[in-house]
PDB file of the backbone (N, CA, C, O) and the ligand in Angstrom, with CONECT records:
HET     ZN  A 101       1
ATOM      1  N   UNK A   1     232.469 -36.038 203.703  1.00  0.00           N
ATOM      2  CA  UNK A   1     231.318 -35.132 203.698  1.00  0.00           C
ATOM      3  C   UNK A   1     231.750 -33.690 203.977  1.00  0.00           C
ATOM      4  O   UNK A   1     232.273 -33.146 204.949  1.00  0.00           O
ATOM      5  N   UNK A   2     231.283 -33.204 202.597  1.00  0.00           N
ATOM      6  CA  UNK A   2     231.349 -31.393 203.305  1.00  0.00           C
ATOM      7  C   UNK A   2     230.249 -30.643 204.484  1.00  0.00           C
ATOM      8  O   UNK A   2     229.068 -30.968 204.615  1.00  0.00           O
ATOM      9  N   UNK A   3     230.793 -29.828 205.093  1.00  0.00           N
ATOM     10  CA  UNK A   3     229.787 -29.114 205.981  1.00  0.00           C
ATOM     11  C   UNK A   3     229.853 -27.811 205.194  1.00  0.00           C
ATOM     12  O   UNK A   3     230.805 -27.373 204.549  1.00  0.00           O
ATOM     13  N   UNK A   4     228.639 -27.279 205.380  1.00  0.00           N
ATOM     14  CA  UNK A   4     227.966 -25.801 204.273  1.00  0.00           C
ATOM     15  C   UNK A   4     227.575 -24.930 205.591  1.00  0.00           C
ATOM     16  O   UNK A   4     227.179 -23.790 205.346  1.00  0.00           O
ATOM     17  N   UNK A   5     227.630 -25.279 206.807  1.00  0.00           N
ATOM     18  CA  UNK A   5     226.893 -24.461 207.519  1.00  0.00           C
ATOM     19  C   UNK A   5     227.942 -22.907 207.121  1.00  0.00           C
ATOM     20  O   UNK A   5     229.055 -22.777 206.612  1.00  0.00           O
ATOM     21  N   UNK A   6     226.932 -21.936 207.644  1.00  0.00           N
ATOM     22  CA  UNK A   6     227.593 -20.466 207.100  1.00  0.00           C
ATOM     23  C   UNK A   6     227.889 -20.285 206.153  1.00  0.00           C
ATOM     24  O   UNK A   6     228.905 -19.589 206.136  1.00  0.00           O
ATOM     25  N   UNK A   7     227.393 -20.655 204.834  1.00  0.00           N
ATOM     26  CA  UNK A   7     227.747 -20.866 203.636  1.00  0.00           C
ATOM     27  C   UNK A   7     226.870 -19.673 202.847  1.00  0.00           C
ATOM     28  O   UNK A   7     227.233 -19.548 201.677  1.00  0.00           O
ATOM     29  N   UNK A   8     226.019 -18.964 203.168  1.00  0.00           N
ATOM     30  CA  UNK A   8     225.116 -18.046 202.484  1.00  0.00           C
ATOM     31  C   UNK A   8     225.706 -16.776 203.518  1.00  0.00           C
ATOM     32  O   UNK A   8     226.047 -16.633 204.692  1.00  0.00           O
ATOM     33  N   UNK A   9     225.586 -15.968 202.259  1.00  0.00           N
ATOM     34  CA  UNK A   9     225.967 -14.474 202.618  1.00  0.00           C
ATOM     35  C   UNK A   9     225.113 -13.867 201.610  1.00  0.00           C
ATOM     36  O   UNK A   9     225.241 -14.113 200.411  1.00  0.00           O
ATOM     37  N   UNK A  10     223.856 -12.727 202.303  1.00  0.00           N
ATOM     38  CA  UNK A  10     222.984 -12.029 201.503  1.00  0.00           C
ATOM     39  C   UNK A  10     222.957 -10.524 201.387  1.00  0.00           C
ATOM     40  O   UNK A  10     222.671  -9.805 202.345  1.00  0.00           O
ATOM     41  N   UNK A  11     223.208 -10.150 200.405  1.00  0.00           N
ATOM     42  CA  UNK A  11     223.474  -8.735 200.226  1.00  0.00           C
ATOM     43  C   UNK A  11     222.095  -7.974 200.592  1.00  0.00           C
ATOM     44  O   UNK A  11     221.076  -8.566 200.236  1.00  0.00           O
ATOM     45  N   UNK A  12     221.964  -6.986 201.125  1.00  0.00           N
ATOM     46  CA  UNK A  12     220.642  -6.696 202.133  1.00  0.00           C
ATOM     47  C   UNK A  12     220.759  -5.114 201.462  1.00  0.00           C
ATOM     48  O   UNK A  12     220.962  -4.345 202.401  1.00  0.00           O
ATOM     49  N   UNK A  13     220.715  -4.562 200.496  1.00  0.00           N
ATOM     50  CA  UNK A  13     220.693  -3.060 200.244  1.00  0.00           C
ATOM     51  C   UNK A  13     219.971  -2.254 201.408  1.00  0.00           C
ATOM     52  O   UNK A  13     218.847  -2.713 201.607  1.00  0.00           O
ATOM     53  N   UNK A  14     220.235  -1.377 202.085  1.00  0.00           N
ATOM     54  CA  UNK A  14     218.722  -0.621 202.548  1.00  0.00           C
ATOM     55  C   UNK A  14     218.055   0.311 201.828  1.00  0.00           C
ATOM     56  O   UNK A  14     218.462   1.211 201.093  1.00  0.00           O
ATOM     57  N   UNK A  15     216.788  -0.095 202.198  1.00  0.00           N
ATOM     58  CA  UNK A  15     216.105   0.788 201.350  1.00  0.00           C
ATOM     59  C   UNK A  15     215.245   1.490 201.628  1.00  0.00           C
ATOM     60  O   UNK A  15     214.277   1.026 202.230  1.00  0.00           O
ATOM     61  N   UNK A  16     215.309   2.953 201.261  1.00  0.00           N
ATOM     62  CA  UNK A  16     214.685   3.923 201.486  1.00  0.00           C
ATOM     63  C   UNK A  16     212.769   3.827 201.311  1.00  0.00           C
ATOM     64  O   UNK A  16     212.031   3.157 200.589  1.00  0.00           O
ATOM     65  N   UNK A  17     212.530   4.880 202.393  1.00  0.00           N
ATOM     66  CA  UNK A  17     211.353   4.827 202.366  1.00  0.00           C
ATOM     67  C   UNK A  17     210.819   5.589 201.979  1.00  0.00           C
ATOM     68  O   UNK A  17     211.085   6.783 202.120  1.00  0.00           O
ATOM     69  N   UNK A  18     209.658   5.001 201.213  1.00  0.00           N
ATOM     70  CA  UNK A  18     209.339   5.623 200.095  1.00  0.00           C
ATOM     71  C   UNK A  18     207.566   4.765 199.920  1.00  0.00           C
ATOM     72  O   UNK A  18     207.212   3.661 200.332  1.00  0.00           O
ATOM     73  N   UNK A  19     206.818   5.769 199.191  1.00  0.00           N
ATOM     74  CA  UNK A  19     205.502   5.184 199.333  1.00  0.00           C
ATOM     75  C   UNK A  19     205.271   4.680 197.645  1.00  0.00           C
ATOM     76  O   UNK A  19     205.126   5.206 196.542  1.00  0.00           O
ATOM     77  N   UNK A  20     205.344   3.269 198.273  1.00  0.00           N
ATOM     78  CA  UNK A  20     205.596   1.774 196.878  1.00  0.00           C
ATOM     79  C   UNK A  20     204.223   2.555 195.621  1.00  0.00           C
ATOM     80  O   UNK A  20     204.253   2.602 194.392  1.00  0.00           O
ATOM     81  N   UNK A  21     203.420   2.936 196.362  1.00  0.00           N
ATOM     82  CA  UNK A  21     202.583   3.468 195.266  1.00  0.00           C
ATOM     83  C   UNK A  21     202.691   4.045 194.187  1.00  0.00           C
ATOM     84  O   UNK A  21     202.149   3.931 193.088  1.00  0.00           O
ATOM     85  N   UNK A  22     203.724   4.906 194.772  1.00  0.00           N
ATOM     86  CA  UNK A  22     203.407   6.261 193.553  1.00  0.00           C
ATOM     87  C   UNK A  22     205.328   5.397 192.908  1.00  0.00           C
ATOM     88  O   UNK A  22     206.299   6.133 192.732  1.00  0.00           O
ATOM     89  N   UNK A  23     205.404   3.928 192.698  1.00  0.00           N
ATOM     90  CA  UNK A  23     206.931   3.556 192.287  1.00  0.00           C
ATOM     91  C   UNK A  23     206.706   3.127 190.506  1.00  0.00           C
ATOM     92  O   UNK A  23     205.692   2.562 190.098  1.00  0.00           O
ATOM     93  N   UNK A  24     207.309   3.337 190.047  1.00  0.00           N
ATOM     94  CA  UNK A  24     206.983   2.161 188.684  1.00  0.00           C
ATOM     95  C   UNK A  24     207.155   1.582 188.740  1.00  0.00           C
ATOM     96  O   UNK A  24     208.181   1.306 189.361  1.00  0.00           O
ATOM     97  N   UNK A  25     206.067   0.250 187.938  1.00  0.00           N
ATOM     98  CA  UNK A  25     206.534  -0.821 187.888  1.00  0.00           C
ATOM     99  C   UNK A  25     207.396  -1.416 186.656  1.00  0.00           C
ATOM    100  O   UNK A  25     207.268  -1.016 185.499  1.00  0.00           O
ATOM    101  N   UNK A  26     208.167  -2.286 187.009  1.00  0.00           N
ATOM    102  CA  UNK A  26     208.814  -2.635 186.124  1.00  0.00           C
ATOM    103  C   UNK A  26     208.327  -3.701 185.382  1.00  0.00           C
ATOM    104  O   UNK A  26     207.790  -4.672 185.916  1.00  0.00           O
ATOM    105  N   UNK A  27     208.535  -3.540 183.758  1.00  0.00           N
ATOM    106  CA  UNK A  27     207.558  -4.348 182.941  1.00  0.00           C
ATOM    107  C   UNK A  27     208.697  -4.741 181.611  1.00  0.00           C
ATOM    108  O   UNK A  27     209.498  -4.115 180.917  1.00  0.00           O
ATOM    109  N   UNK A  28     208.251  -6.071 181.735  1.00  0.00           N
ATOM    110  CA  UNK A  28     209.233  -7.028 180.722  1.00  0.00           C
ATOM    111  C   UNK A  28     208.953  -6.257 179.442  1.00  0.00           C
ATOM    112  O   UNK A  28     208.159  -5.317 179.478  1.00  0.00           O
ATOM    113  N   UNK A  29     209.499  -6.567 178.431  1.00  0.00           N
ATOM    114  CA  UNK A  29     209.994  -6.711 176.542  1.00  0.00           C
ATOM    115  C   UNK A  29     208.335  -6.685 176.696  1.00  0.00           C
ATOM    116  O   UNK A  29     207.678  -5.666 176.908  1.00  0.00           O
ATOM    117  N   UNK A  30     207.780  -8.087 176.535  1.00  0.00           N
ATOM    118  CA  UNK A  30     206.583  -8.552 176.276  1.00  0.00           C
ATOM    119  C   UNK A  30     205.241  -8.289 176.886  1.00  0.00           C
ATOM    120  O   UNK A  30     204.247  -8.990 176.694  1.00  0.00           O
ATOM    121  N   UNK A  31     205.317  -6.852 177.894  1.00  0.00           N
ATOM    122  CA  UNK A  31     204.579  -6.176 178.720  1.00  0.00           C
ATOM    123  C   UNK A  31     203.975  -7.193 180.038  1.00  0.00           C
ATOM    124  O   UNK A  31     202.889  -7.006 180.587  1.00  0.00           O
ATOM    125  N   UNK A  32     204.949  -8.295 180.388  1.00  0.00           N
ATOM    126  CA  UNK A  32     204.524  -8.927 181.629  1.00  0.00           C
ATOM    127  C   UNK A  32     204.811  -8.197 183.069  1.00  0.00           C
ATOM    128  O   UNK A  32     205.946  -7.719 183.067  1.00  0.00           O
ATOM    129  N   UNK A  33     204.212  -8.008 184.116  1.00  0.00           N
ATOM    130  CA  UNK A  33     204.470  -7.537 185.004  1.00  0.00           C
ATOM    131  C   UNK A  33     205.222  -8.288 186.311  1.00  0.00           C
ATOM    132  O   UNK A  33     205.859  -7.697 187.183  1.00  0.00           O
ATOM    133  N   UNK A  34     205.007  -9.617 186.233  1.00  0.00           N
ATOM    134  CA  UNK A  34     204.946 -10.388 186.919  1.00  0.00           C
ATOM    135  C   UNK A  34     206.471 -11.283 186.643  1.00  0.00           C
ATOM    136  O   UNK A  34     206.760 -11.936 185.640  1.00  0.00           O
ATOM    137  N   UNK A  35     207.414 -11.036 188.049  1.00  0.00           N
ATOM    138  CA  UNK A  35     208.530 -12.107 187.804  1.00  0.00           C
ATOM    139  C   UNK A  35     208.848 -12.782 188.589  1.00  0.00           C
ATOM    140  O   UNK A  35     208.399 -12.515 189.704  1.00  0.00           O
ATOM    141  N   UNK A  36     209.805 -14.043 188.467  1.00  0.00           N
ATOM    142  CA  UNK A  36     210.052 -14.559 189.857  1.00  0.00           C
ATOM    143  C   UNK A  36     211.714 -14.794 189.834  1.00  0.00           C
ATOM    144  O   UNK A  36     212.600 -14.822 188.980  1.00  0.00           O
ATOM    145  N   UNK A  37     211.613 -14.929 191.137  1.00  0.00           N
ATOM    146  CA  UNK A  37     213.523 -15.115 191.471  1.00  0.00           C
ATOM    147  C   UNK A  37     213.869 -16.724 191.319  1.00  0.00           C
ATOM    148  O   UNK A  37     213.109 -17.664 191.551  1.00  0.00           O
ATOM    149  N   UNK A  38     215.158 -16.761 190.889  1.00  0.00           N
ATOM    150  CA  UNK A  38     215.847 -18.410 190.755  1.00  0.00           C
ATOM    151  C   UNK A  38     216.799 -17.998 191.356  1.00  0.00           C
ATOM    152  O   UNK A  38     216.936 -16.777 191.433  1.00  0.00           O
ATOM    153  N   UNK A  39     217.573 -18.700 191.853  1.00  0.00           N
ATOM    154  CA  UNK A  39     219.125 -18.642 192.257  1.00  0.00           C
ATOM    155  C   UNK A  39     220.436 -19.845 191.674  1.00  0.00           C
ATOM    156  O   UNK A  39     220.617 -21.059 191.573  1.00  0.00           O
ATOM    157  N   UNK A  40     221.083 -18.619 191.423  1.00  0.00           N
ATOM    158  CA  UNK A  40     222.530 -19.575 190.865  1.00  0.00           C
ATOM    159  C   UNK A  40     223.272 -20.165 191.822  1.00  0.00           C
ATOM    160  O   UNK A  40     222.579 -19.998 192.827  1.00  0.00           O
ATOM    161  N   UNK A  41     224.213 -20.733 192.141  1.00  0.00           N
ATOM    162  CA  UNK A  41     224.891 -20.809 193.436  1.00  0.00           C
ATOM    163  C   UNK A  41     226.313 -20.903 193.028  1.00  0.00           C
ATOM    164  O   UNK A  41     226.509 -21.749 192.156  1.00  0.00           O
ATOM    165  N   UNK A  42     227.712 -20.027 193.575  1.00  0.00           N
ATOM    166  CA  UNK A  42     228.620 -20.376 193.382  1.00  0.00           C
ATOM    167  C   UNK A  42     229.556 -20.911 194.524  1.00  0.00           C
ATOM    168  O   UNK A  42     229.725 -20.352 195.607  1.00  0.00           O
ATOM    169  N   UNK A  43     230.097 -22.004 194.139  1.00  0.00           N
ATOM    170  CA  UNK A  43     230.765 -22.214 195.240  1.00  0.00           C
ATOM    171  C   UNK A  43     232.427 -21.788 195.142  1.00  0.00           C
ATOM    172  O   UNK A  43     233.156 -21.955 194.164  1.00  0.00           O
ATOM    173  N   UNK A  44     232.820 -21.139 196.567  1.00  0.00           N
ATOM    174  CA  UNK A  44     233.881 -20.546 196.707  1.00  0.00           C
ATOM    175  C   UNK A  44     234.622 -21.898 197.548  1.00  0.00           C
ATOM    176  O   UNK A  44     234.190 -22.822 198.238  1.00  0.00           O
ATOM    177  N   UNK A  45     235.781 -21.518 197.144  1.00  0.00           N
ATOM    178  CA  UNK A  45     236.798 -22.950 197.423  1.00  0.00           C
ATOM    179  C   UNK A  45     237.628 -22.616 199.035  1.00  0.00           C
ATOM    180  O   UNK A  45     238.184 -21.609 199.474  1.00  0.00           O
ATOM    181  N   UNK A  46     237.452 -23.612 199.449  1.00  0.00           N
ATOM    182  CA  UNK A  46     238.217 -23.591 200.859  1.00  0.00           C
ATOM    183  C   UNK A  46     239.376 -22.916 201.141  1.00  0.00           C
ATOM    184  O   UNK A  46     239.820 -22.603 202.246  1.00  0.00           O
ATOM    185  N   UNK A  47     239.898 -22.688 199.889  1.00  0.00           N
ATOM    186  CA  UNK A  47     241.069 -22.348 200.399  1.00  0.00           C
ATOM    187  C   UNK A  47     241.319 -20.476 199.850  1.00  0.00           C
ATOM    188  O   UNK A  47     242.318 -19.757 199.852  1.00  0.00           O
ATOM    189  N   UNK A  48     239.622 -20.196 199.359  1.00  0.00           N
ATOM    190  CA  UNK A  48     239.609 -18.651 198.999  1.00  0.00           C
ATOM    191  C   UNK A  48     238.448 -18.121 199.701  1.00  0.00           C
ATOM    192  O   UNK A  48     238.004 -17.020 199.375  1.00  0.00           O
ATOM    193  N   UNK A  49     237.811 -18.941 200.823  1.00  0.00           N
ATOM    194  CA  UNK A  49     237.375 -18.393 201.553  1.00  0.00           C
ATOM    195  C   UNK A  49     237.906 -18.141 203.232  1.00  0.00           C
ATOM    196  O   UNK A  49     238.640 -18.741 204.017  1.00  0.00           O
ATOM    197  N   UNK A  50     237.072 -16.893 203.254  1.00  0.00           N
ATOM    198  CA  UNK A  50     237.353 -16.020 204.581  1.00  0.00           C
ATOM    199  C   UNK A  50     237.487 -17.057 205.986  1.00  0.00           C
ATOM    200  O   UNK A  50     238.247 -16.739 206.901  1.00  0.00           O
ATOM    201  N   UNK A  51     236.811 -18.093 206.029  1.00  0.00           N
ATOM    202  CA  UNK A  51     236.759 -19.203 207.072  1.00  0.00           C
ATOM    203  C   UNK A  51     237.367 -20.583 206.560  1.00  0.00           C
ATOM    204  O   UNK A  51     236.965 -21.735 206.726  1.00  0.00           O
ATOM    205  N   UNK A  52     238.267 -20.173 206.008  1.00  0.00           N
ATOM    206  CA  UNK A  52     238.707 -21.755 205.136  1.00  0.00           C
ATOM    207  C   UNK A  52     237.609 -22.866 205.055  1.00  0.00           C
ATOM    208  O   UNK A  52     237.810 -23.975 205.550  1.00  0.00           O
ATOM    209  N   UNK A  53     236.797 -22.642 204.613  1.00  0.00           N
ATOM    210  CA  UNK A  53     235.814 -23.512 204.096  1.00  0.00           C
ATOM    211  C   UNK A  53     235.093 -23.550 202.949  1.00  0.00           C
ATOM    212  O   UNK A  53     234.931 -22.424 202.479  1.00  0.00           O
ATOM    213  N   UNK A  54     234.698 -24.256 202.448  1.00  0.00           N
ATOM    214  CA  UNK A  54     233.712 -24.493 201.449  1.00  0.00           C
ATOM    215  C   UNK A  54     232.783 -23.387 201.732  1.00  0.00           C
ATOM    216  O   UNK A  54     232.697 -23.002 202.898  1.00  0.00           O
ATOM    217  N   UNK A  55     231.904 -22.690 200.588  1.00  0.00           N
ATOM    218  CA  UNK A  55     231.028 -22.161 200.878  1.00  0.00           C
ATOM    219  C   UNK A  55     230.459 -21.619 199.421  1.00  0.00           C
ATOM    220  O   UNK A  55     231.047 -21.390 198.364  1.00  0.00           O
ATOM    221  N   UNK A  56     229.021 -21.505 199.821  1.00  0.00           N
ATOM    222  CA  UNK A  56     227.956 -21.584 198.402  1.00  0.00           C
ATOM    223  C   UNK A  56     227.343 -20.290 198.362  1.00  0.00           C
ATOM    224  O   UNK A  56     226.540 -19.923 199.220  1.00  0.00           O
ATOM    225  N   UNK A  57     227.744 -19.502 197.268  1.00  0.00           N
ATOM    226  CA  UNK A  57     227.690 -17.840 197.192  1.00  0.00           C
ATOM    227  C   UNK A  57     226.374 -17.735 196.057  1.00  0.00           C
ATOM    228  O   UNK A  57     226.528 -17.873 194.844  1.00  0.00           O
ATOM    229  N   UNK A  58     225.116 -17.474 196.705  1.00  0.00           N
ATOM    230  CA  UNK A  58     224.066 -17.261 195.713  1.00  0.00           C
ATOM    231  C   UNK A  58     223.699 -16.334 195.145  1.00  0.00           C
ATOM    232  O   UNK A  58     223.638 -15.311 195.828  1.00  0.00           O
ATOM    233  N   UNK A  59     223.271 -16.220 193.625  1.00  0.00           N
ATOM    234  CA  UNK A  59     223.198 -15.126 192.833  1.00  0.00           C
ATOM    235  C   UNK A  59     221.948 -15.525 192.359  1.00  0.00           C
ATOM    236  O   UNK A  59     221.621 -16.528 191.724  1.00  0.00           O
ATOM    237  N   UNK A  60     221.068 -14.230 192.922  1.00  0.00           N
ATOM    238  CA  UNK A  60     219.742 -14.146 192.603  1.00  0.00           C
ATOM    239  C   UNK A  60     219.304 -14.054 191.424  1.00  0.00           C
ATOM    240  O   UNK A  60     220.336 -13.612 190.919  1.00  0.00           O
ATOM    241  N   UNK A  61     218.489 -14.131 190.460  1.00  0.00           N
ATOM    242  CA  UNK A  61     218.297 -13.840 188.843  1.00  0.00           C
ATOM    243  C   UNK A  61     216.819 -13.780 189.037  1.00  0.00           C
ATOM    244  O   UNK A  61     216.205 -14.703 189.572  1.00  0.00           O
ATOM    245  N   UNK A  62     216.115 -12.435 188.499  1.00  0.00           N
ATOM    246  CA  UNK A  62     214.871 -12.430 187.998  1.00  0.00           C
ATOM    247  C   UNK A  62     214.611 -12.336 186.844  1.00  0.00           C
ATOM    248  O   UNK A  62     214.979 -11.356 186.197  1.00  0.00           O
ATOM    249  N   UNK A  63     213.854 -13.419 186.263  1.00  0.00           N
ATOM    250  CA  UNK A  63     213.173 -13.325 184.845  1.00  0.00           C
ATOM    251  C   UNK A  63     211.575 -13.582 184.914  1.00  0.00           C
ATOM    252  O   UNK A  63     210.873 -14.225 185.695  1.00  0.00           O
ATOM    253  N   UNK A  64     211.284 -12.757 183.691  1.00  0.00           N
ATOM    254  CA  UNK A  64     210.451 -12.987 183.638  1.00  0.00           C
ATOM    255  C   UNK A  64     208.906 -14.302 183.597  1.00  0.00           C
ATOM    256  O   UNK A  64     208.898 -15.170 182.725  1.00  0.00           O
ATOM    257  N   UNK A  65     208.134 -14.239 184.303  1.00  0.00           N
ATOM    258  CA  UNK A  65     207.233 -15.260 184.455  1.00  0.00           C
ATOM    259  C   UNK A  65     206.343 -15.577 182.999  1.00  0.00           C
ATOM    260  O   UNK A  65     205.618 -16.552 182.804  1.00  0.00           O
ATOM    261  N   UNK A  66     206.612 -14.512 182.102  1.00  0.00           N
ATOM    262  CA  UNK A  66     205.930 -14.946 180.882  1.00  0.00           C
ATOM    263  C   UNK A  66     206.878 -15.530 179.720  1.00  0.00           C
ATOM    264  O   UNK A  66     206.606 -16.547 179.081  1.00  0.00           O
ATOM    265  N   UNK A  67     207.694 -14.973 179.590  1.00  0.00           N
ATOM    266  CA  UNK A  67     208.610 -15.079 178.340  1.00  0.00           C
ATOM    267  C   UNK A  67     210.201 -15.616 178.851  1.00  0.00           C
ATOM    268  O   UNK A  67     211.027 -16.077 178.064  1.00  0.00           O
ATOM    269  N   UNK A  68     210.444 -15.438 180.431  1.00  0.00           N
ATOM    270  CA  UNK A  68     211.573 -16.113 180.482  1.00  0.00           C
ATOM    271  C   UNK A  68     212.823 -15.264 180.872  1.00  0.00           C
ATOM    272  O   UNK A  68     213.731 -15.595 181.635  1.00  0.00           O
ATOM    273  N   UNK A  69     212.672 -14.086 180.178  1.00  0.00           N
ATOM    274  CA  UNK A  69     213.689 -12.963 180.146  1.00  0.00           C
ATOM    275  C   UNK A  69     214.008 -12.293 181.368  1.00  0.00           C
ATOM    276  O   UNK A  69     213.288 -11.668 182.148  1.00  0.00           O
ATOM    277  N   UNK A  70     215.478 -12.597 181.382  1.00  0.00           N
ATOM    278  CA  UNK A  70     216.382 -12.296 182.595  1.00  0.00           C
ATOM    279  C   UNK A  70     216.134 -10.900 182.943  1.00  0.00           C
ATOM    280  O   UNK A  70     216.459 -10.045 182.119  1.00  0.00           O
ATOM    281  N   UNK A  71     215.550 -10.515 184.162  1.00  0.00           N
ATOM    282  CA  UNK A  71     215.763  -8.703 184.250  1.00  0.00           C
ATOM    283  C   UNK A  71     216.539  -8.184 184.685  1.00  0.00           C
ATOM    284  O   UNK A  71     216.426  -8.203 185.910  1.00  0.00           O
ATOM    285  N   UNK A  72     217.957  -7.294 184.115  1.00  0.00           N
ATOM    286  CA  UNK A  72     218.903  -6.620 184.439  1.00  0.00           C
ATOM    287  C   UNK A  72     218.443  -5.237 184.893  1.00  0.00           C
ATOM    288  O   UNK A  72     218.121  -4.184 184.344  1.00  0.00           O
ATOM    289  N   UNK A  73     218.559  -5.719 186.174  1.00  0.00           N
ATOM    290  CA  UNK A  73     218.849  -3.945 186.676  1.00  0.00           C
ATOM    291  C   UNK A  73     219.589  -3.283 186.765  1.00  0.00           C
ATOM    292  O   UNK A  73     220.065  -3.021 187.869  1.00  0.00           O
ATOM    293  N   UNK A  74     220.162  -2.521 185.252  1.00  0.00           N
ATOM    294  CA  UNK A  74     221.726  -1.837 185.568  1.00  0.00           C
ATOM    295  C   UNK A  74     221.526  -0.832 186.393  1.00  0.00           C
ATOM    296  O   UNK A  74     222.509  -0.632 187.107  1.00  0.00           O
ATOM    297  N   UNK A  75     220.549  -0.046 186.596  1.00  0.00           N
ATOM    298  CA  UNK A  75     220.796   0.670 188.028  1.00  0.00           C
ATOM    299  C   UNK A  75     220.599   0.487 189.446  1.00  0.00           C
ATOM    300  O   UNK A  75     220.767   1.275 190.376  1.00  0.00           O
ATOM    301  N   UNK A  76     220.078  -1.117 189.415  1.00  0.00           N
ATOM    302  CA  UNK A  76     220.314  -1.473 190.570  1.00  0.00           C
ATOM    303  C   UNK A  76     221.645  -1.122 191.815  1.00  0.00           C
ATOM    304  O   UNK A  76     222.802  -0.974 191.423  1.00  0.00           O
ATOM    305  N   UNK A  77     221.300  -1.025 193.247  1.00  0.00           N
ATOM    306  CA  UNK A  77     222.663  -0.928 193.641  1.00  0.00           C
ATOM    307  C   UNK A  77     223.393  -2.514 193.442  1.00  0.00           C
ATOM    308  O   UNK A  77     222.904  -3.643 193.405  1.00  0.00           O
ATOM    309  N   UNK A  78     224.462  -2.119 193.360  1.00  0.00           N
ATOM    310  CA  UNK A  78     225.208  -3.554 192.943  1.00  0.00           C
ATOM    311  C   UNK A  78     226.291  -3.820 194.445  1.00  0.00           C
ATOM    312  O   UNK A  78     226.685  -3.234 195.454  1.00  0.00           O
ATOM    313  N   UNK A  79     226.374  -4.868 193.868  1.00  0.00           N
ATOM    314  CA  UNK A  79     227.072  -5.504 195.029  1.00  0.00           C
ATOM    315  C   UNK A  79     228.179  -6.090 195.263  1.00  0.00           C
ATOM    316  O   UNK A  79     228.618  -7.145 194.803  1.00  0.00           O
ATOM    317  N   UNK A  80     228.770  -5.115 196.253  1.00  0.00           N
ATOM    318  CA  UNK A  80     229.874  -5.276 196.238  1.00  0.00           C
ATOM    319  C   UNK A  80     231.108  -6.289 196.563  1.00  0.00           C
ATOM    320  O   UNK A  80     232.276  -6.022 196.847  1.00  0.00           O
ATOM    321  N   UNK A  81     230.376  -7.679 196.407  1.00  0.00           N
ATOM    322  CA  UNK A  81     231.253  -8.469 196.539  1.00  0.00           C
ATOM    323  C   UNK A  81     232.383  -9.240 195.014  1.00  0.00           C
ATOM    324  O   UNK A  81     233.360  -9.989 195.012  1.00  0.00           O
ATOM    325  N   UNK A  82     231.626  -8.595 193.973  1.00  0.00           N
ATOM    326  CA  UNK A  82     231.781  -8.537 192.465  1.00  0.00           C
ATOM    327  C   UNK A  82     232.134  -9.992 191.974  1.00  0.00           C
ATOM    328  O   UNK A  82     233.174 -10.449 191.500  1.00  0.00           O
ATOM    329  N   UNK A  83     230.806 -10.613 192.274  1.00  0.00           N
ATOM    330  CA  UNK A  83     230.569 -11.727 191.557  1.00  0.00           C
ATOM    331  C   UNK A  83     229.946 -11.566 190.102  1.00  0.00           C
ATOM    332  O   UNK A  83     228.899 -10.952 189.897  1.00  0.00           O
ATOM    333  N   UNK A  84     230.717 -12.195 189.096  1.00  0.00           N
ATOM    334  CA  UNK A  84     230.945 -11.894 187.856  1.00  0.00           C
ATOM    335  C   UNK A  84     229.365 -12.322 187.233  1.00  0.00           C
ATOM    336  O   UNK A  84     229.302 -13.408 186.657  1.00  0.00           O
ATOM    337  N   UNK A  85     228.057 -11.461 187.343  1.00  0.00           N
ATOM    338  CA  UNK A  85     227.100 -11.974 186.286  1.00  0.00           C
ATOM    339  C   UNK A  85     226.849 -11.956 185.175  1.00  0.00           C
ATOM    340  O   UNK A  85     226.516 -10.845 184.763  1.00  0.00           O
ATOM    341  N   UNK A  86     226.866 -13.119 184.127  1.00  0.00           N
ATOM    342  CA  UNK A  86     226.604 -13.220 183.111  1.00  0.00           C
ATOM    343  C   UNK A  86     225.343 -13.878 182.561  1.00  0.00           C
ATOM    344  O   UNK A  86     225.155 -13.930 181.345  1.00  0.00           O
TER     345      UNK A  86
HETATM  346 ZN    ZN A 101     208.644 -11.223 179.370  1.00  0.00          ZN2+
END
């Protein structure tokens, strides 16, 4: 049996404050407004992680709730642990 404890590491941007009102919203291909998050999970191998252990590195993905479509935020801040998304 593997143990996973400490196995999630979440990239936490900070973020400026700012009044959400006056923000755009971001709107799919198909003019949906509405998305939700899935997560990928990669697992990093015991012997290439920082605690020699197993551990499960999650990669968030938002697509869209109408049509499906993945939303890339290339100007998102990115993160610097440079897990390869495709
Ligand atoms: Zn869409």
């Amino acid at each position: 049996m593997n143990r996973r404890d400490g196995g999630l590491r979440r990239g936490r941007p900070e973020q400026p404050k700012v009044d959400i009102n006056t923000l755009e919203d971001i709107v799919c291909e198909c003019g949906e407004k509405i998305f939700t998050q899935l997560a990928r999970f990669k697992k990093i191998p015991a012997l290439m992680s920082n605690t020699g252990k197993e551990q499960l590195y999650p990669i968030i993905i938002t697509i869209c709730a109408e049509c499906g479509k993945q939303l890339l935020l290339q100007d998102a801040v990115k993160d610097s642990s440079g897990g390869g998304l495709q």
